[in-house]
N, C-alpha and C positions, 0 to 999 in steps of 0.2 A: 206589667214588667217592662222596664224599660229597653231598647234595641242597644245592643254592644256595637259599639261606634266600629266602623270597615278599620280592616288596617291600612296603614300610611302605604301609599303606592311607590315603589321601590322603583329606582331608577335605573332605570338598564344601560349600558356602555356602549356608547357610541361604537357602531360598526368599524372592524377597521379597514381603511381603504386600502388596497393591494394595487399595486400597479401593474398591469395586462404583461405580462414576460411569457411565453409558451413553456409549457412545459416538460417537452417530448425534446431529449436530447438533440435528435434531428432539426427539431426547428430552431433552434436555440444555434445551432452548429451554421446552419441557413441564414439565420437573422445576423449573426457576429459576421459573418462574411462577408457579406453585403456591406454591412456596416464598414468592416475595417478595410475594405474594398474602396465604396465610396471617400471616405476620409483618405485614403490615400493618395485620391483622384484630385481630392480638394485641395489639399498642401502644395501638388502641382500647378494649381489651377491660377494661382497668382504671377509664378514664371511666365508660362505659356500667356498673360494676358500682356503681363511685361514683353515679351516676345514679339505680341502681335503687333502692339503697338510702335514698339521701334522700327518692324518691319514694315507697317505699313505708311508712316513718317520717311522711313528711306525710300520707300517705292513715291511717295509726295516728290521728295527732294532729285531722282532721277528722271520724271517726268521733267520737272522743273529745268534740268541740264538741257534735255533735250529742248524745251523750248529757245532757250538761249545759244543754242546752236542753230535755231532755226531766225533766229535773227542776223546771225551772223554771216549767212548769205542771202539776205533781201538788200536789193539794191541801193548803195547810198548808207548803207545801217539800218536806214530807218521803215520802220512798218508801221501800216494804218493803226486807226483808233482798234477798229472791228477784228484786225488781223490781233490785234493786242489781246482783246478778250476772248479768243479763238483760242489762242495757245494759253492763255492762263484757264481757262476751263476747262480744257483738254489735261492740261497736270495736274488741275484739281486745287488750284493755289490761288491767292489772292495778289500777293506779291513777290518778287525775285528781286534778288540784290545779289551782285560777288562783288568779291576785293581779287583786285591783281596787286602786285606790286605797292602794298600797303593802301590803295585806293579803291573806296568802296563806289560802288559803281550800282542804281537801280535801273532794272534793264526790263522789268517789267513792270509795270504795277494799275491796280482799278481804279478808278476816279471814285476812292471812297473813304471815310475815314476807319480808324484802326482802333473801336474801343476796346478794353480788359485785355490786354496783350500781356501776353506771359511767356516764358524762354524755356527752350528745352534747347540743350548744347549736346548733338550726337556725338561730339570729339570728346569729349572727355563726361562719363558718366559713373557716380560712383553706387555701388550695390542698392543702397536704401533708396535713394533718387530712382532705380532705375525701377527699385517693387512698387513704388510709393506713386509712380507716373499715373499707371491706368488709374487706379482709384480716384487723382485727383481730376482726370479726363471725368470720369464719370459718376462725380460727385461734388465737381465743381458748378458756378453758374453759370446759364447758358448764355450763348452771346459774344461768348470769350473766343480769342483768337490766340492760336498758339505760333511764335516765332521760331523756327525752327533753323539752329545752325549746324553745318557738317560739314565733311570735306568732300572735294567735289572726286569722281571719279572717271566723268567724261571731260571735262574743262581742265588739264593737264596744269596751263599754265594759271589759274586761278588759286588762291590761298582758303576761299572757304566762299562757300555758297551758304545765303539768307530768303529763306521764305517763310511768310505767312498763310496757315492756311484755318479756316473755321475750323474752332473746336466742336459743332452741332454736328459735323459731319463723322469725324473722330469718334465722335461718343456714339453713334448709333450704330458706325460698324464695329466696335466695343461691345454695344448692346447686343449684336446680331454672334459677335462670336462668342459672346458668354452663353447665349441661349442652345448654340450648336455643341457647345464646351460641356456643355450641364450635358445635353442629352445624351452625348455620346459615353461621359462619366458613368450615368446611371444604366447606358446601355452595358458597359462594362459589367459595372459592377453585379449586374443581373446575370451577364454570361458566365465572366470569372467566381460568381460565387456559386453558380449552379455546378460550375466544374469544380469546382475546390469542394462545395458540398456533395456531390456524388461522389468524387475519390473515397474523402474522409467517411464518408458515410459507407462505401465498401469495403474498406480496411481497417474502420475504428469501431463506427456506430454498430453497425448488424454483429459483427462476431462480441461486441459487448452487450449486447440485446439479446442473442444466444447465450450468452454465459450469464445474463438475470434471469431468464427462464427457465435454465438450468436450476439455479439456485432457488427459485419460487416453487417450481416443481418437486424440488428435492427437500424443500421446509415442508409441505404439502406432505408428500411421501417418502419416507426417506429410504424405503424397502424398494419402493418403483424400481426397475432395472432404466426403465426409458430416460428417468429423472437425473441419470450420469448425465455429464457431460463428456460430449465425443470435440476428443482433439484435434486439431486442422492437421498438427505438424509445424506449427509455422515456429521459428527461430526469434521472433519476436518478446516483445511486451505482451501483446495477445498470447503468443502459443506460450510462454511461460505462464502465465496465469490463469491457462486454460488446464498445464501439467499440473500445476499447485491445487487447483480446483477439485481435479481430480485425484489427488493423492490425499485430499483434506476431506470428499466425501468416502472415500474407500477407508479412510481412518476411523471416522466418525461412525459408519454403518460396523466395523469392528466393534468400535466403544459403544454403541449401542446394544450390539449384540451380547457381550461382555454385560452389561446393565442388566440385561434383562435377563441372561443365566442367572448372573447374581440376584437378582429379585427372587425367581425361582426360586435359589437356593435359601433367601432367606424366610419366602414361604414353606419351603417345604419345613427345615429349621423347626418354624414357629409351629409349624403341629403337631411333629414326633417331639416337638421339648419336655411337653410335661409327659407326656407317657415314658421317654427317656429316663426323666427325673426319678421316673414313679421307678424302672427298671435300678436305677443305681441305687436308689433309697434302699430297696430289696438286699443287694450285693453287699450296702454298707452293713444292713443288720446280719445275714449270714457272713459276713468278715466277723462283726463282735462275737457271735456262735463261736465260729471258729478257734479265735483267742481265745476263751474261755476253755475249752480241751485241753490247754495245759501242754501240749505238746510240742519241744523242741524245733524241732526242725516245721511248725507250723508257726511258731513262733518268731520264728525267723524270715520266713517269708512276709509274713503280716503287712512290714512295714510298705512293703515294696506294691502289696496289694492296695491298701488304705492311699498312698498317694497316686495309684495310678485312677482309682477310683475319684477322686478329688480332681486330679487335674482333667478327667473324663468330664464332669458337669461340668469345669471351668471354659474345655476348648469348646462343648456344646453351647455354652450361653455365650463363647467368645465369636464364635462362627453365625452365629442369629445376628450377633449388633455388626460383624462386617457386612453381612448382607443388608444391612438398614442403613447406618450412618459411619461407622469407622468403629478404629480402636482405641480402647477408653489411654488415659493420660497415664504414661511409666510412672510408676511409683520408686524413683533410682536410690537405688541403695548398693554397699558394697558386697560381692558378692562371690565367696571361693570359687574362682576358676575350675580347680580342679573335680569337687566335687558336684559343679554344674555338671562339667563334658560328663563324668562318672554316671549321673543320672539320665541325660541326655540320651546317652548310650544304650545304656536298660532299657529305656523306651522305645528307644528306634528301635530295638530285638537287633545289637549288631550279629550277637551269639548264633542268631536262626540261620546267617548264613556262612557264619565262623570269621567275621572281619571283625580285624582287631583293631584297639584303638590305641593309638601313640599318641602322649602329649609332651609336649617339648614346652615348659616353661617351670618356674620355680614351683615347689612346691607349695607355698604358700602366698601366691600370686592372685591376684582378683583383681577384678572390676566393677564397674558402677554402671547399674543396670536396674529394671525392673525384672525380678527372679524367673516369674511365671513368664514374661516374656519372651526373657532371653534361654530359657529353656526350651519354648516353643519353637525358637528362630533354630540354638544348636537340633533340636529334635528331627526339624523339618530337613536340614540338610544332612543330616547322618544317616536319616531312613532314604534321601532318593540316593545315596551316594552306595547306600549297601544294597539297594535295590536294582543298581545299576551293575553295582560286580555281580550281583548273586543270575543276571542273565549271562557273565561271560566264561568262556572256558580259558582259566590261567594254571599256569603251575606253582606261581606263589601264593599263598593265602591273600585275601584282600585288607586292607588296612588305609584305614583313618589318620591320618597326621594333623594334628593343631600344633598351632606354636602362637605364640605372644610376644608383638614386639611393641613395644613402649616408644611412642614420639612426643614432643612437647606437646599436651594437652590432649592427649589419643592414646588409644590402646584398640592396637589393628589385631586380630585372632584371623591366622590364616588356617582356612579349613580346607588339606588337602586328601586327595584319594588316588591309588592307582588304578583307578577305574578304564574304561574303554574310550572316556571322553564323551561328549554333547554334540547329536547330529546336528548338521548341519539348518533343519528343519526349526528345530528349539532357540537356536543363538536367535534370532528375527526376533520374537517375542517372548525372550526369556524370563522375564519379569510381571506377563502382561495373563493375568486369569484368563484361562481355557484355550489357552492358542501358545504357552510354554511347554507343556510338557514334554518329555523327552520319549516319555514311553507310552503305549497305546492304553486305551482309556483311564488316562491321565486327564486330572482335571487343570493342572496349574498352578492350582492355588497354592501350594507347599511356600512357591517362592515367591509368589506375587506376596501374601501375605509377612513374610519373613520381613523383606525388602519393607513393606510400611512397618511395621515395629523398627526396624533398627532406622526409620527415618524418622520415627517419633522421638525418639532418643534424641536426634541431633545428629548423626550419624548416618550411614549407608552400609549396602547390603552390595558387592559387585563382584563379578566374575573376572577374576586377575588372568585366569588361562587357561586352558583344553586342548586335548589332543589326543592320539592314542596312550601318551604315557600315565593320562589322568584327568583331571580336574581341582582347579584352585576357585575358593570363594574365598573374599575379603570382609570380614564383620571391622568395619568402623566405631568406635564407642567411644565418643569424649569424656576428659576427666571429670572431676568435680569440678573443676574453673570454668568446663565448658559445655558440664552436663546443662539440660534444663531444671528449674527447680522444679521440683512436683510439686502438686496442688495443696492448698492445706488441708 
């Protein structure tokens, strides 16, 4: 049997090459420093050569005066060969020339000739000429002699002093003060960045390196206490993002906390469901018994029993899917105002604590809503509103007010109570499961829950106002033009 040929060897991708950058914020803060340290030092570095060089061309050309002053008192004018090259060494020049009185006049010079002679005019120098000099000192060829004119400062009555002096000479104290110029640059730049890197690095780097450690520790653990971050105080960019930090993790361990109630809740939920089911199955067949008796006033009650029973598995199986994923999509339809509240009512037991319910709108008024929903949302707020008068001692009865007012593409139901008002405790987190509640063990959810159905609408759930005179909630509900559609 023949051997199955290898497979074709697969070609791997070229490594990619990465360029050496450190990567520790500090070093990085260290190397830019330095960096833009140095470069700073550079951009000067061509003045200061321009600088040295004129300076040291004037210190040429004042040497130079003095020599000519020193001619001027040897006897006769005239001085030896030997004396000649005495004071032309002594200035460092090769030749001296002034003009008096339009008359140019060599008063010293070497028995030599004068190749690649080239001019530099100290009277009149304009910017580029002046950057442009050292460079060409010290990138010119060697050999060359630079002329050098200016005006004179000891020779009063003289119109302008002329000397030549080697350009070999020029260029190597050029060379000597670029090499002092460098070192000094870089000595700089080594001092001033270590100081600019230890500031920044005690006011930027470390307290942002405590707030990543923070933040690693608290992915890590988000329960840790230690894993807070503790604030300096400071009035800053830092201490603000240090407060923010800390109000984002003391959020987060809320909504955490909140997460995993609700988890709970929707395990627990998920295990009393069906034995629940099993219990309401029971309650539906003894309701059918019942109607079968034939009895009036049993007959009458019936209906009231059958839907309370019905909407019982509904909020059962509706309380399992918030605890898992949300709430399923309104199915919006138009929906008698009056006989919602009417129902609403029943259910909340306003009767158990004798608060009455007043509706202020037409009588044949409605809106566009999911039923079972928007019965759930009037439900919830009827029962904490009668739950709330039925703790206080008044001498009016307690009472419900709704009313309906109509805006272009809205329909607002204001749900009022003359209740005692909402501690001060509840307003913080009135919306937010298990940290709303108004009354002791309360779980919250009335209103968190509310608040998402009438958001699913399109709409909003908000608290208009409190106080001792009562409590106002706002139901929001857009028209048909601004309901959503429901699903097919």
């Amino acid at each position: 049997m023949a051997e199955a040929a290898p497979p074709p060897a697969t070609k791997t991708a070229p490594p990619t090459r990465r360029w050496l950058w450190p990567g520790g914020l500090s070093a990085r803060l260290l190397v830019l420093t330095s960096l833009f340290v140095t470069l700073a030092a550079l951009f000067v570095l061509p003045a200061a050569l321009a600088s040295f060089e004129e300076q040291w061309l004037l210190d040429r050309v004042r040497s130079a005066e003095l020599a000519v002053m020193a001619t001027e008192v040897a006897p006769d004018g005239r001085i030896t060969q030997d004396l000649s090259r005495r004071l032309l060494d002594g200035a460092g020049v090769v030749s001296v020339a002034i003009q008096t009185e339009g008359l140019r006049r060599l008063v010293l010079a070497a028995p030599r000739t004068l190749p690649n002679l080239y001019l530099v005019d100290l009277r009149d120098q304009n910017p580029l000429s002046w950057f442009s000099a050292p460079f060409q000192t010290l990138f010119g060829a060697k050999g060359r002699m630079v002329r050098v004119v200016s005006e004179p400062r000891l020779l009063k009555d003289s119109e302008f002093i002329d000397i030549v002096v080697p350009d070999d000479i020029l260029r190597a104290e050029l060379i000597s003060y670029l090499w002092q110029a460098l070192f000094v640059t870089v000595f700089a730049a080594i001092v001033v960045g270590g100081l600019v890197y230890l500031s920044l690095n005690a006011f930027l780097v470390r307290p942002m390196q405590r707030i990543t450690r923070s933040i690693e520790r608290f992915r890590a653990d988000p329960e840790d206490p230690a894993a807070r971050v503790e604030t300096s105080g400071r009035r800053d960019e830092i201490g603000r993002a240090e407060a923010e930090l800390e109000r984002m993790q003391l959020d987060l361990v809320a909504a955490l906390n909140s997460r995993a109630r609700l988890a709970a809740l929707g395990e627990a939920v998920a295990k009393i469901n069906h034995d629940l089911r099993n219990m309401l199955t029971s309650a539906q067949i003894a309701s059918d018994r019942l109607a079968a008796i034939g009895d009036p006033k049993v007959a009458q009650a019936m209906p009231r029993l059958e839907r309370a029973l019905d909407r019982a598995v509904t909020l059962a199986t509706n309380v399992l899917a918030y605890g898992r994923t949300g709430e399923a999509e309104p199915d919006l339809k138009p929906v008698p105002l009056k006989a919602a509240l009417e129902a609403a009512a029943e259910d909340a037991a306003l009767e158990k604590d004798a608060v009455l319910l007043k509706v202020e709108a037409p009588a044949r008024a409605s809106v566009t809503a999911d039923p079972d929903q928007l019965h759930r949302i009037l439900m919830n707020l009827m029962r904490n509103a009668r739950q709330a008068m039925g703790t206080m001692v008044r001498d009016e009865p307690g009472q419900i007010t709704v009313s309906l007012v109509k805006e272009p593409g809205w329909s607002i139901l204001r749900i009022a109570d003359n209740g005692p008002g909402l501690p001060e405790r509840a307003l913080a987190h009135l919306f937010q499961p298990f940290a709303g509640s108004a009354r002791h063990g309360g779980t919250g959810l009335g209103l968190a829950i509310s608040r998402e159905l009438a958001q699913a609408h399109g709409g909003d759930l908000t608290m208009a106002a409190t106080g001792p005179e009562g409590t106002v909630f706002e139901l929001r509900l857009p028209e048909p033009e601004k309901a959503k559609t429901p699903k097919a």
